[in-house]
Structures are given as structure tokens and as C-alpha cells.
N, C-alpha and C positions, 0 to 999 in steps of 0.2 A: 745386472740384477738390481742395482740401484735407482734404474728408471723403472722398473715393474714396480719396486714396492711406491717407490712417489704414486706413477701412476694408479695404483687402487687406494691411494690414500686421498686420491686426489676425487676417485669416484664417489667413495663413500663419503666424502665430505658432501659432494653435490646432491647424493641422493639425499643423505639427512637433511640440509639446504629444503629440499624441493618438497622432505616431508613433513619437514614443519611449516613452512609455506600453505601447505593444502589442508594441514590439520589448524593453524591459524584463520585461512578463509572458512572452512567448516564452522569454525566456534561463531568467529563473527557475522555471519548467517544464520546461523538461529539465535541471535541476540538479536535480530532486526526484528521491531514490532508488527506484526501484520497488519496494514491497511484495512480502513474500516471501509465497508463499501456504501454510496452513498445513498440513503434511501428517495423513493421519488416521492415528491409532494401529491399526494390524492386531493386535499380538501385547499383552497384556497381562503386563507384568514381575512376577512373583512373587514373595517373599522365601522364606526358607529353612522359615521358621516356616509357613507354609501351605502351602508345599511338602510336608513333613511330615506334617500334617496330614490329608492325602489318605490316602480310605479305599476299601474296594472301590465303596461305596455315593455317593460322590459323584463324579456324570463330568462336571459344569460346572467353569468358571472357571479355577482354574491347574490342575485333577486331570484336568483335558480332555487325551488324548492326543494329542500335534502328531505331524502327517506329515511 
């Protein structure tokens, strides 16, 4: 009779073990901050010096006319 009660004491120890375990992962997952997603660059920024530069004969990159 002395090993049954060890043994369920021995269960319930591991069960509370394993449900604080899983109730500790829960928390610290929604504490993780969501990731920002990253947005894609549409317009590419120019400086002055390439700005400049634009001639009739080049119509890529910054000398490209925006609408």
C-alpha cells in the first residue's frame, strides 16, 4: 500500500511539473514581440550629384521621369 500512494504522489508531482512547464511556455509566447515585416523600396532616393548628371540619352534609374 506504501508503493501506490508514493506512486500517485509521484504522478501528480510530474503532472503539475509538466503543467507549469506548458502554462510558463504559453506566457513567454505571447510576450514575444511580433516581427515587423519588411517593407519593399518602390522609389529609389537620388542624390543631387546624379540628379545632375542626367542627360537626354539616359531614361533609367534616377533620370526616369516619375508620374
Amino acid at each position: 500500500m506504501n508503493n501506490n500512494y508514493k506512486f500517485k504522489q509521484m504522478k501528480k508531482a510530474i503532472a503539475m511539473m509538466a503543467l507549469g512547464a506548458f502554462l510558463f511556455s504559453v506566457s513567454a509566447n505571447a510576450q514575444e514581440k511580433p516581427k515587423q515585416k519588411k517593407k519593399a523600396k518602390t522609389e529609389k532616393t537620388c542624390s543631387e550629384a546624379e540628379k545632375k548628371a542626367c542627360t537626354k540619352d539616359k531614361k533609367a534609374g534616377c533620370c526616369a521621369k516619375k508620374s
